[in-house]
C-alpha positions in Angstrom: 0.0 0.0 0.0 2.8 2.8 0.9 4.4 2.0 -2.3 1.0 2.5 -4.3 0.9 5.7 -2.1 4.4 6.6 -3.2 3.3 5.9 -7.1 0.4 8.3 -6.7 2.6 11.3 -5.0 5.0 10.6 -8.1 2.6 10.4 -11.0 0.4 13.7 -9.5 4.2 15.6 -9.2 4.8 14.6 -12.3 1.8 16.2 -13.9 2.2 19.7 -11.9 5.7 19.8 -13.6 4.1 19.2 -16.9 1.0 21.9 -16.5 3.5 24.3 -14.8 5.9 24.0 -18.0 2.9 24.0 -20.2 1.8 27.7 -18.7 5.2 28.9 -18.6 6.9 27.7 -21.7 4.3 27.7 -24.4 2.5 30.7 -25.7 -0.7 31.7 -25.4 -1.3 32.1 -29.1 0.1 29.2 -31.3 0.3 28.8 -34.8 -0.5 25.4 -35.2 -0.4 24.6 -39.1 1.7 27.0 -41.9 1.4 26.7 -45.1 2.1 28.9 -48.6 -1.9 28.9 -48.9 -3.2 29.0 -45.2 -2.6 30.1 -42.0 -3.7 28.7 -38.7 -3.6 29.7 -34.9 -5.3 29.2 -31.9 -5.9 30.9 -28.7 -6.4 28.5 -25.4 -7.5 29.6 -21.7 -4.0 27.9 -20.1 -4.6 29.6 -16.9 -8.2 28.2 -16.4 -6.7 24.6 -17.8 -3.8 24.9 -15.4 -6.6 25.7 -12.6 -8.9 22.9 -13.7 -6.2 20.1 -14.1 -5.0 21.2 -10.2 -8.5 20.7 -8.8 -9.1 17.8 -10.6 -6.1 16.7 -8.8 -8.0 17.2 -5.5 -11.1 14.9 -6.9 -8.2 12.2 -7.6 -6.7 12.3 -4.4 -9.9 11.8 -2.7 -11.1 8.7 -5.2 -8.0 6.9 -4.6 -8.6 7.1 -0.8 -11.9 5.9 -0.9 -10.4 3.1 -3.0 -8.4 2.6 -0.7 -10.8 2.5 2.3 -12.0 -0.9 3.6 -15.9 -0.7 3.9 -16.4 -4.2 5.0 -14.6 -6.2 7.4 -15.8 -9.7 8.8 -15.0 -12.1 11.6 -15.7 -15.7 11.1 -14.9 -17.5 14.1 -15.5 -21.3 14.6 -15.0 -23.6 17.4 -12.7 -26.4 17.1 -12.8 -29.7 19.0 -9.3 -31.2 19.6 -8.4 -34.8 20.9 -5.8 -34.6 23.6 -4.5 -38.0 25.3 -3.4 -37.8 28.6 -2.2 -41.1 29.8 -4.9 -43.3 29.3 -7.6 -41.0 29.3 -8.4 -39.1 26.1 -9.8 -35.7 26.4 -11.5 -33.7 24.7 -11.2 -29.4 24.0 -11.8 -26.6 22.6 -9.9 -24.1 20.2 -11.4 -21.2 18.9 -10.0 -20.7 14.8 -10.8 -17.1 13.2 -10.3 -15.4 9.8 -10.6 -11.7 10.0 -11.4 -10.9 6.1 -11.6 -7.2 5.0 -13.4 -6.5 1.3 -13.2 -3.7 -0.9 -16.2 -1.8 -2.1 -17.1 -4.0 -5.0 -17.0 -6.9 -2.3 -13.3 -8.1 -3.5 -11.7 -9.4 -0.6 -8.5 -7.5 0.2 -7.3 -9.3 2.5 -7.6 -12.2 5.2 -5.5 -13.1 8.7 -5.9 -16.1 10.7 -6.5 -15.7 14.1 -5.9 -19.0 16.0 -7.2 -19.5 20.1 -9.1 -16.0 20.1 -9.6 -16.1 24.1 -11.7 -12.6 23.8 -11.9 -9.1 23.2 -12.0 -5.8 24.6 -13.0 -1.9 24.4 -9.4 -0.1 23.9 -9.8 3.5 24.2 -7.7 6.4 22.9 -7.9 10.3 23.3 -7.1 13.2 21.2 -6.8 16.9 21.5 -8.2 18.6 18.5 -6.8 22.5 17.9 -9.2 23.9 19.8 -7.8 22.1 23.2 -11.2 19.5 23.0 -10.4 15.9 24.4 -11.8 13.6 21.5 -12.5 10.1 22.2 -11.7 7.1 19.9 -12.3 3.6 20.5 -11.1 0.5 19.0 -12.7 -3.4 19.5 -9.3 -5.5 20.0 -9.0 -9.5 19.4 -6.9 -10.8 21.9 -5.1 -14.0 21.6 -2.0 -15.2 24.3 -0.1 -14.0 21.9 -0.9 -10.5 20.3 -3.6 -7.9 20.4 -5.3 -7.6 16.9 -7.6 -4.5 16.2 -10.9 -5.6 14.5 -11.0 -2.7 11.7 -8.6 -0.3 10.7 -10.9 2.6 11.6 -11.7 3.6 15.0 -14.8 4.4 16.4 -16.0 7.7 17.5 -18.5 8.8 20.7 -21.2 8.2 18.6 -20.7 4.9 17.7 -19.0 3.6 20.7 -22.7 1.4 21.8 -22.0 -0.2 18.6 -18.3 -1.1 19.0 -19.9 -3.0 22.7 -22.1 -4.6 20.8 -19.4 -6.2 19.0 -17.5 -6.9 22.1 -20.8 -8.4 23.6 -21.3 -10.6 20.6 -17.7 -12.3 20.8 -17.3 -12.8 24.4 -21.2 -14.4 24.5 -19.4 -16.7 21.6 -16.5 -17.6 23.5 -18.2 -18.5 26.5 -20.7 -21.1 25.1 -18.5 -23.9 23.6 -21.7 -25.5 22.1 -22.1 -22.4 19.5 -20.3 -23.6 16.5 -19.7 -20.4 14.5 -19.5 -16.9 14.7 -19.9 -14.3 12.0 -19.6 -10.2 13.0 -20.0 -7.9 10.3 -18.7 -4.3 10.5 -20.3 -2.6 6.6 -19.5 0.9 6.0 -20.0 0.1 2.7 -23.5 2.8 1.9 -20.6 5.5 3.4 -18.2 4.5 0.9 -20.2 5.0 -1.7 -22.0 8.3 -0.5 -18.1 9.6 -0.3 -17.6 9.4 -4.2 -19.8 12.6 -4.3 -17.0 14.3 -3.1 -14.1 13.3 -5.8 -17.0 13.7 -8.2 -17.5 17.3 -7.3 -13.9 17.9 -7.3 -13.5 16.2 -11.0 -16.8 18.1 -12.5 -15.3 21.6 -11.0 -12.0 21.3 -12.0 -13.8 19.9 -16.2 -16.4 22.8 -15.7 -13.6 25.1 -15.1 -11.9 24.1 -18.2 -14.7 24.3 -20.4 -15.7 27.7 -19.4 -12.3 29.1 -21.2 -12.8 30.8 -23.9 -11.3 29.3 -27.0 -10.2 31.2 -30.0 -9.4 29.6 -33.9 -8.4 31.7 -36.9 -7.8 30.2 -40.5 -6.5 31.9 -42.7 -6.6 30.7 -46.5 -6.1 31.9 -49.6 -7.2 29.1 -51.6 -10.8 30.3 -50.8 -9.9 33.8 -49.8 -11.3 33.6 -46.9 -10.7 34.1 -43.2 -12.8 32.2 -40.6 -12.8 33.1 -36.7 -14.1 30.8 -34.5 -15.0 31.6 -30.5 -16.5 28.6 -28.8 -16.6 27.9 -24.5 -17.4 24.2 -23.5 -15.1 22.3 -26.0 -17.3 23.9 -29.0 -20.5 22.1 -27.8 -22.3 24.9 -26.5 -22.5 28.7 -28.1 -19.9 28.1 -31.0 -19.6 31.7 -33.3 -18.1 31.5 -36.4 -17.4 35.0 -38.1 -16.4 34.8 -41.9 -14.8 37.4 -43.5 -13.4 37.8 -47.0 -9.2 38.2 -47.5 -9.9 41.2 -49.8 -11.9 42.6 -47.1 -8.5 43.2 -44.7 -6.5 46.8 -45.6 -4.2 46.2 -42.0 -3.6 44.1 -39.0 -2.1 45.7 -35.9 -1.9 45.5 -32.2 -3.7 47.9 -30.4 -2.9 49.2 -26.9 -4.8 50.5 -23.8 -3.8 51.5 -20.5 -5.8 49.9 -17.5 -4.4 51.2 -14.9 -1.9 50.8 -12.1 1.2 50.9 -14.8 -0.6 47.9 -16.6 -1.2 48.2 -20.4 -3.2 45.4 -22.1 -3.4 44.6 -25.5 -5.7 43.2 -29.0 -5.2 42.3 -32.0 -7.7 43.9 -34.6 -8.5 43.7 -38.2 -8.8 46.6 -40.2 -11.7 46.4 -43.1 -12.3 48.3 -46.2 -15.5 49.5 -44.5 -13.5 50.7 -41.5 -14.7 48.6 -39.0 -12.6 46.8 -36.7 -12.5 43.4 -36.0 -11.6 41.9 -32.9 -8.9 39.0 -33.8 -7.3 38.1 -30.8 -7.5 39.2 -26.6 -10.1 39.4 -24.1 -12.8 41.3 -22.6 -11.9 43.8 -20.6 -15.8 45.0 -18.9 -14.6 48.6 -18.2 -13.8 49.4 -22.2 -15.5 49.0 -25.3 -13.1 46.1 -26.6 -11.1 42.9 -25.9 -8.0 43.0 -24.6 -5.0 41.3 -22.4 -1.5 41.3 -21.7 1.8 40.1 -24.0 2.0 43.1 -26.3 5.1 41.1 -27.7 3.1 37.6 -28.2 0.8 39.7 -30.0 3.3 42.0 -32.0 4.6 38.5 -33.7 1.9 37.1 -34.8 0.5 39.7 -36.6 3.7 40.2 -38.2 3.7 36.8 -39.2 0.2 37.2 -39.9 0.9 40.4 -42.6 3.7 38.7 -43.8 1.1 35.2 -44.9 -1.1 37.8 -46.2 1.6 39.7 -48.3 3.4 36.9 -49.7 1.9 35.1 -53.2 
């Protein structure tokens, strides 16, 4: 188990390197395909995929615990008659075998001990001091044997479920004591808990998807084979309010990066389409609710592209 614990701490590292070089390395604006006839980029929300990817993390943290947690666990106890000759005389006792199983919650057994001349069992009980000073009280149902102390579950019990944990106790010693009772069976099921817990790395997963999907995406293709330019602006992976603006290549007299100060010594930036008409075209940033256009920071990302876009548009 720690070294399945060890794997997990390794593979999630290994994944906040790769989004934390993703963010910082790549651009925000990539040209994905370049050719002498078209002309491709694409604009992704990293920072809300860097966010959503490190709560998902959260929601995969939490699954693999609850996989991890053992809902069920069952004592089977029997007792054993033995033949024991003493002298002459031949004797007869009796030995008390158990297996103390634990199962998984889709009922695989994980794993099984035998527990040989169980002679009871008792309340143990331990104490805690939370951060507010409280004394907390935990207690645990222990199999004894001559030899060892065995806890019945991994989980100990709390206040409220103490009467339960005696009930247990009550069950085996009342077991112990009547040699004619053949077998034994004590269930301890947590298993409806372990399955109201997957909410939880469920609503970590959806938040952390949701969160993706709500980024803004961004696609431009140029191409001169049909003289035309295509913008597409789509949120939740294009399934839900996809726009696709069309424009013609003729259409476009200039391409440049404009400017506006927000504030603070912050200056953001968008990339615009000049038309014929004179309207401008938004091509690339984002919204910005206290001015009249789209905009965002990397005035150089943006300078590049639309010299490499002019420079497409220019060539033959």
């Amino acid at each position: 188990m720690e070294n399945t614990n060890y794997l997990l701490n390794y593979v999630l590292f290994a994944i906040d390197l790769i989004l934390i070089w993703d963010l910082v390395r790549d651009k925000n604006i990539q040209i994905y395909e370049q050719t002498q006839n078209q002309l491709k980029c694409i604009v992704q929300p990293k920072l809300l995929r860097f966010i959503g990817f490190f709560i998902g993390q959260i929601g995969i943290i939490y699954l693999y615990a609850i996989f991890m947690f053992i809902p069920v666990t069952q004592l089977n106890c029997d007792h054993v008659t033995q033949n024991l000759k003493a002298s002459s005389i031949e004797q007869n006792s009796s030995q008390v075998i158990c297996q103390l199983i634990e199962f998984d919650l889709f009922d695989r057994q994980k794993s099984q001990k035998q527990i040989s001349g169980l002679i009871g069992s008792r309340l143990e009980k331990q104490t805690k001091t939370d951060k507010d000073g409280k004394i907390l009280y935990t207690y645990r149902v222990q199999l004894l044997t001559n030899t060892e102390s065995i806890p019945f579950t991994r989980i100990a019990y709390s206040d409220y479920f103490s009467e339960e944990a005696e009930l247990i106790i009550l069950k085996i010693n009342n077991f112990l004591a009547q040699p004619l009772e053949k077998n034994l069976v004590v269930k301890q099921d947590y298993t409806l808990a372990g399955y109201a817990a997957i909410g939880i790395p469920l609503f970590w997963l959806l938040l952390g998807l949701l969160i993706i999907a709500s980024g803004s995406f961004l696609d431009c293709n140029f191409d001169k084979e049909s003289n035309s330019l295509s913008i597409s602006r789509y949120k939740w992976f294009g399934k839900l309010g996809k726009v696709v603006l069309v424009y013609s290549l003729n259409e476009i007299v200039d391409i440049k990066v404009e400017s506006f100060n927000s504030g603070e010594d912050s200056t953001d930036h968008r990339v615009t389409l000049i038309l014929e008409s004179g309207e401008s075209i938004l091509l690339i940033g984002s919204y910005n609710s206290g001015n009249s256009g789209f905009y965002s920071s990397g005035f150089q990302e943006k300078q590049e592209i639309v010299k490499i876009i002019k420079s497409f548009l220019a060539s033959n």
